[in-house]
C-alpha positions in Angstrom: 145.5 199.2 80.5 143.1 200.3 83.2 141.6 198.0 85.7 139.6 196.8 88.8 142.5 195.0 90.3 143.4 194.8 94.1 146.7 192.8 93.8 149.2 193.2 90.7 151.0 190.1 89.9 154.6 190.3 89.9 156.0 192.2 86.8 153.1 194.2 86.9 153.0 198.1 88.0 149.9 199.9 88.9 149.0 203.2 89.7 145.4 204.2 90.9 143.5 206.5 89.2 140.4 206.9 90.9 137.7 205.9 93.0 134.4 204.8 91.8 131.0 204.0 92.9 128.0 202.1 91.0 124.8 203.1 90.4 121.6 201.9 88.5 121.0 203.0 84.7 117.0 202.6 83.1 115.9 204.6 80.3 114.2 208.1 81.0 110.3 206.4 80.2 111.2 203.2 82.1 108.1 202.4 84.5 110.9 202.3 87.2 111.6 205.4 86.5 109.6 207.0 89.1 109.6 206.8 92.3 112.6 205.3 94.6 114.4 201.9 93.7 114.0 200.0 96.8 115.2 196.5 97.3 112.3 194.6 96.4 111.6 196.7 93.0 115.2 196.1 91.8 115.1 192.3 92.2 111.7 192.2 90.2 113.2 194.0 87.0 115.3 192.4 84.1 118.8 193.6 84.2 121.9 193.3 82.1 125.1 191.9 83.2 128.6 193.1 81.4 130.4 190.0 81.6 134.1 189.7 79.0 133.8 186.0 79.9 130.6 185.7 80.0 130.1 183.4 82.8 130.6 184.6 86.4 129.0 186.2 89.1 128.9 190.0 89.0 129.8 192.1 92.5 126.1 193.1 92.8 125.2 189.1 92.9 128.1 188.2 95.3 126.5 191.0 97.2 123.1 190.1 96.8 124.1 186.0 97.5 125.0 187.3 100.9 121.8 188.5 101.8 120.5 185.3 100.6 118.8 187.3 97.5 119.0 187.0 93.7 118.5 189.2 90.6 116.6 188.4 87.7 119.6 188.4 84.5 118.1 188.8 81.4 121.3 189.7 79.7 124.8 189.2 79.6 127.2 191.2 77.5 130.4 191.7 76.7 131.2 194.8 77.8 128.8 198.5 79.0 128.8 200.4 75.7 126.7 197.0 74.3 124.9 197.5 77.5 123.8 201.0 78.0 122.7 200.9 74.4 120.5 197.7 74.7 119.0 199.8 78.0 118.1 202.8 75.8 115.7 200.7 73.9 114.5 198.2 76.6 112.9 197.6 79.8 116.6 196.2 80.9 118.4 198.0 83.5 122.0 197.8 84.5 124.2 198.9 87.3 127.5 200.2 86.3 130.5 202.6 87.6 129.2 206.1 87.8 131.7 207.5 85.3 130.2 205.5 82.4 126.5 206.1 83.7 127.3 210.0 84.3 127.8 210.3 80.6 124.9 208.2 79.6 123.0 210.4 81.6 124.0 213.3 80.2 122.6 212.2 76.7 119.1 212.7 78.9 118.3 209.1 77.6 118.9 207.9 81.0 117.8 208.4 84.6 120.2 207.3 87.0 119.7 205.6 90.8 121.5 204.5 93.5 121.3 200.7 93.8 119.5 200.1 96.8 122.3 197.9 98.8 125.2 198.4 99.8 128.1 197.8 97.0 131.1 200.3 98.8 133.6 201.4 96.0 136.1 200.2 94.1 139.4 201.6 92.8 140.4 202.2 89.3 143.8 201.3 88.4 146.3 202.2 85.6 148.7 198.8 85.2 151.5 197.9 82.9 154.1 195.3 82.5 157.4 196.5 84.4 159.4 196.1 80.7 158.0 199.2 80.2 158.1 201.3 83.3 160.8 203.4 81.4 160.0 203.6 78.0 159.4 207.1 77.2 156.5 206.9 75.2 154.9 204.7 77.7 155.4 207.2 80.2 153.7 210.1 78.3 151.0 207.7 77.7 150.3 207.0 81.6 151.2 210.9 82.3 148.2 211.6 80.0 146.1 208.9 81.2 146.6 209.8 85.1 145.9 213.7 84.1 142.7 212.8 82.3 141.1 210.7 84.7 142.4 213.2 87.7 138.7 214.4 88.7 137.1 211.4 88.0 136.7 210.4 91.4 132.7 209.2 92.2 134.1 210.1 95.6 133.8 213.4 95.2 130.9 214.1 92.9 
């Protein structure tokens, strides 16, 4: 029920929830660890990729295809719990939305970074079908959903 989407198709309804940045996720002993993540440093390590499909490129490679640059992939998985636990345990790092990282970090199993380009934000978005727009334990459910998520804004961390 909530998703990176910029357009809704029709039938859908969507509210946003927040605004979201990424950043870069290693393990607290990772040699990368120390010291600042430039450009050049990032491209040379491993990373994991969360990927449902499993094929696709990722917004940091469109980014990095733009400047003509590429990222070694080690790893694709199928979604960032899989991931940030394969990182805790591994020279693998992986760039995901600040909200998941922040709590990853907070386990103090994780240093977290700013990628070192330019990947702007994104929106998080609550969506559901129209059909049930006015089902009333649908509405509690988005209600509760839009009040739990209401400081989650990267923006403003």
């Amino acid at each position: 029920m909530v998703a990176l989407i910029d357009e809704a198709p029709a039938g859908i309804r969507r509210r946003r929830l927040y605004d979201e940045k990424l950043v870069t996720l290693m393990r607290t002993d990772h040699p990368a660890a120390v010291g600042k993540l430039t450009l050049d440093r990032f491209l040379a390590l491993e990373h994991i990729v969360v990927s449902v499909t499993g094929a696709g490129a990722a917004p940091v490679d469109e980014v990095l295809a733009r400047m003509g640059r590429k990222r070694r992939v080690k790893l694709r998985v199928p979604n960032f719990f899989a991931a940030v636990e394969i990182a805790a345990c591994s020279n693998l790092i992986i760039t995901l939305p600040s909200s998941l990282a922040r709590s990853a970090a907070d386990m103090m199993r994780f240093v977290s970074r700013p990628p070192p380009l330019d990947l702007g934000s994104f929106t998080m978005s609550l969506v559901w079908h129209a059909r049930q727009q006015d089902t009333p334990r649908h509405i509690w459910l988005r209600r509760a959903i839009v009040a739990a998520t209401a400081d989650m804004s990267s923006a403003d961390r």
